[in-house]
N, C-alpha and C positions, 0 to 999 in steps of 0.2 A: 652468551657464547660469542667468540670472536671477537669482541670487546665491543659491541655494537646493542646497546640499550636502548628500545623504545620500544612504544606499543601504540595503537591507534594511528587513522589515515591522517587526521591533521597533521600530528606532530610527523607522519613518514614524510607528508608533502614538503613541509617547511625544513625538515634538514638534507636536504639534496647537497647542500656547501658540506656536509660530513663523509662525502666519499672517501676513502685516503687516495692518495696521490699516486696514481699509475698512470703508464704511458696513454697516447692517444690511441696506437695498436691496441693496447691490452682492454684498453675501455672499449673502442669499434668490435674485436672479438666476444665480449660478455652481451654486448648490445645484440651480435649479431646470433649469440647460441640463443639470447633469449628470443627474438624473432623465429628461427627456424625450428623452436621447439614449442612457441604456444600457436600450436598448430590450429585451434579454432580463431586464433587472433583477436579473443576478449580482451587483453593484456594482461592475463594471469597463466602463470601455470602450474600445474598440482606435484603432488608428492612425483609420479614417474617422471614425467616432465624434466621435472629440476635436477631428480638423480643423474638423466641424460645430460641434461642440459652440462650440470655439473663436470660431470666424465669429460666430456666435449674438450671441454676446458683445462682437463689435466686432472680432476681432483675426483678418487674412487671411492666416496665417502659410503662410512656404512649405514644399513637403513634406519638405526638410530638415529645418528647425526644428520642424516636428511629429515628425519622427523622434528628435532630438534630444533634445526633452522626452521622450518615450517611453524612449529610454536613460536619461537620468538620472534620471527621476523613475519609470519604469516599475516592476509590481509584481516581475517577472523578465525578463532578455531574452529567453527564449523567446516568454513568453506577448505580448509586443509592446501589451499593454493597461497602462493606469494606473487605481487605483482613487479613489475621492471625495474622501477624505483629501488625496490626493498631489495631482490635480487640483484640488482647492480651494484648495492654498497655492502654486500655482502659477499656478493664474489671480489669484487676492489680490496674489501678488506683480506680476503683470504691469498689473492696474487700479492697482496704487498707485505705479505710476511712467508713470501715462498725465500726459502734457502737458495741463490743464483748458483753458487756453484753445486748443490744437487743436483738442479736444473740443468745444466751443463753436464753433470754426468748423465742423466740419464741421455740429456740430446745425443751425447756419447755411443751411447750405447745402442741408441736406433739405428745410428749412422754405422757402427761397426755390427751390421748384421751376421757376419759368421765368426765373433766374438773371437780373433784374432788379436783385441787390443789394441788396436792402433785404424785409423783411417789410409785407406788405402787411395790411390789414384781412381781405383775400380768403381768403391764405394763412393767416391766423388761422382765418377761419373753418372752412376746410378740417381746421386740425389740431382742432379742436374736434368736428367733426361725428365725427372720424375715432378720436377718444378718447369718444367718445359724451356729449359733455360739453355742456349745454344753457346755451351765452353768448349774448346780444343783442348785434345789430348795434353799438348804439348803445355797450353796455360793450366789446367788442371795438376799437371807434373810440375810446373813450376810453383805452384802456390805450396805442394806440400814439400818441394824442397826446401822453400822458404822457412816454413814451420818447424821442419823436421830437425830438432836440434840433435838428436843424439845421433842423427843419418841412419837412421835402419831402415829408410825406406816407405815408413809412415808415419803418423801423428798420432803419440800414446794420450793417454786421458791426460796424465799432465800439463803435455805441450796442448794440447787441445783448452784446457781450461786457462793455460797461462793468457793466450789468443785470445780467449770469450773476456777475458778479467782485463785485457792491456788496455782496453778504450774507458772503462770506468774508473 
């Protein structure tokens, strides 16, 4: 599953260079769900664990497919836990085949909480306050007039993904 073949702790130890390729944010977040959720700090953690863990992360897997990872990537099947290693290039592999501009819709979508379609000044300032991040009205106003190609006043999903897509 997820295109990640192995079994046994030697060979998990010795392919660490098999991560795929994600940022240093997205590796320090997978590092850091897995930390805050094996909560005895054996460095494993079981089926509930990982579902969380998982969510944490972005990804509502069902309890199949959390089983599933657990088989294939688990430390033994008895013990039904995966350890850091194995969870880490199994979440690596799963962020690097997310869809970005899904991603972006859905970012969309949190950010326009009274689902008006478009990001507002308001809804700015909300995520600002909410990021403890100290913007003025008035730069707030300018950034989406910036954005705002059609001018209605906010930033539709489009213009919104054009933004997220201009730097890549």
């Amino acid at each position: 599953m997820n295109g990640i073949n192995y079994s046994g702790t030697t060979q998990q130890r010795s392919s660490v260079q098999s991560v795929p390729k994600i940022s240093d944010d997205q590796l320090a977040e997978i590092h850091e769900a897995f930390s805050l959720f094996d909560t005895n700090k054996d460095g494993l953690i079981d089926f509930f664990e990982l579902k969380v863990a998982m969510r944490a992360l972005g990804f509502n897997q069902k309890k199949q497919e959390v089983l599933q990872i657990l088989q294939d990537h688990g430390t033994d099947e008895s013990s039904g836990s995966i350890d850091r290693e194995s969870f880490t290039r199994v979440m690596a592999d799963m962020i690097s085949r997310r869809d970005p501009v899904e991603e972006y819709r859905k970012a969309f979508k949190l950010i326009d909480e009274n689902n008006k379609g478009k990001i507002t000044v308001s809804n700015l300032e909300r995520i600002a306050r909410e990021l403890g991040e100290t913007i003025s009205k008035e730069e707030i106003q300018a950034m989406v007039d910036e954005f705002d190609l059609d001018q209605d006043g906010g930033i539709n999903e489009d213009e919104f993904i054009k933004i997220m897509t201009s730097g890549q």
